[in-house]
C-alpha positions in Angstrom: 0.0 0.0 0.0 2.8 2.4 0.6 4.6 1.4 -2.3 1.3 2.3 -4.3 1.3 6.3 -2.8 5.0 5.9 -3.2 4.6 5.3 -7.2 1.9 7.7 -7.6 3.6 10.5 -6.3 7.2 9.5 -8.4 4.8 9.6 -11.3 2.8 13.5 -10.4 5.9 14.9 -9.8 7.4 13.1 -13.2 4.2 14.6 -14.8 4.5 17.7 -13.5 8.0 18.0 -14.7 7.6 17.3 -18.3 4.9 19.5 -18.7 7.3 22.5 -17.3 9.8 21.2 -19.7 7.4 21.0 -22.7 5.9 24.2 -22.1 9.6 26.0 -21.5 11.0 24.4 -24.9 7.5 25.7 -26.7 7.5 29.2 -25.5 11.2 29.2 -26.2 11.1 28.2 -29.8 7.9 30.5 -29.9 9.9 33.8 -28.6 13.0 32.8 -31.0 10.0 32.8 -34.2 8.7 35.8 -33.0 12.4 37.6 -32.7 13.1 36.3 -36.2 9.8 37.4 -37.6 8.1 39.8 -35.4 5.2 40.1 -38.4 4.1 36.4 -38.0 3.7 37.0 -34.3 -0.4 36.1 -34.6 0.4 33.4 -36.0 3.2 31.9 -33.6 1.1 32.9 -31.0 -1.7 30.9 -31.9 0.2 27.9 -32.3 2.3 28.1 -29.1 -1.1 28.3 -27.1 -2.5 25.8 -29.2 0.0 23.5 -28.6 0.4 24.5 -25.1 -2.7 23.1 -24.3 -1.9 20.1 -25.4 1.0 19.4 -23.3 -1.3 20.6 -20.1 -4.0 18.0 -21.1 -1.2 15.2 -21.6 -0.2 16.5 -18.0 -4.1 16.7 -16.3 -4.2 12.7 -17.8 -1.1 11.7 -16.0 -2.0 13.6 -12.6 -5.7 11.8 -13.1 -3.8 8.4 -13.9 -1.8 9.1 -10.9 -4.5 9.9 -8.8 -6.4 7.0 -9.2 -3.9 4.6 -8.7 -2.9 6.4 -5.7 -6.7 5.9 -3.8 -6.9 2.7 -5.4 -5.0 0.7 -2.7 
């Protein structure tokens, strides 16, 4: 049982690191567009919070995942 809580919280805080990751690699790459082309800025930006959201809901599915294995033992 405690290896159970153990494992769920290893894989939240895994979670929650590769999201930070994702999202600080996207909005990177999104400011170096932008600097290169300031005029496709609407553009970039659409796509950066586009794809940030994706990232987030890969993230909310591994916190849920983690969740439940956590209060299933």
């Amino acid at each position: 049982m405690d290896l159970a809580f153990l494992g769920a919280g290893i894989g939240a805080g895994l979670t929650v690191i590769g999201a930070g990751i994702g999202i600080g690699r996207l909005a990177g790459s999104a400011l170096e567009s932008i600097g290169r082309q300031p005029e496709a800025v609407g553009e970039i930006r659409t796509t950066m919070i586009i794809a940030a959201a994706l990232v987030e809901g890969v993230a909310l599915f591994g916190l849920v995942i983690c969740i439940l294995l956590a209060t299933k033992a």
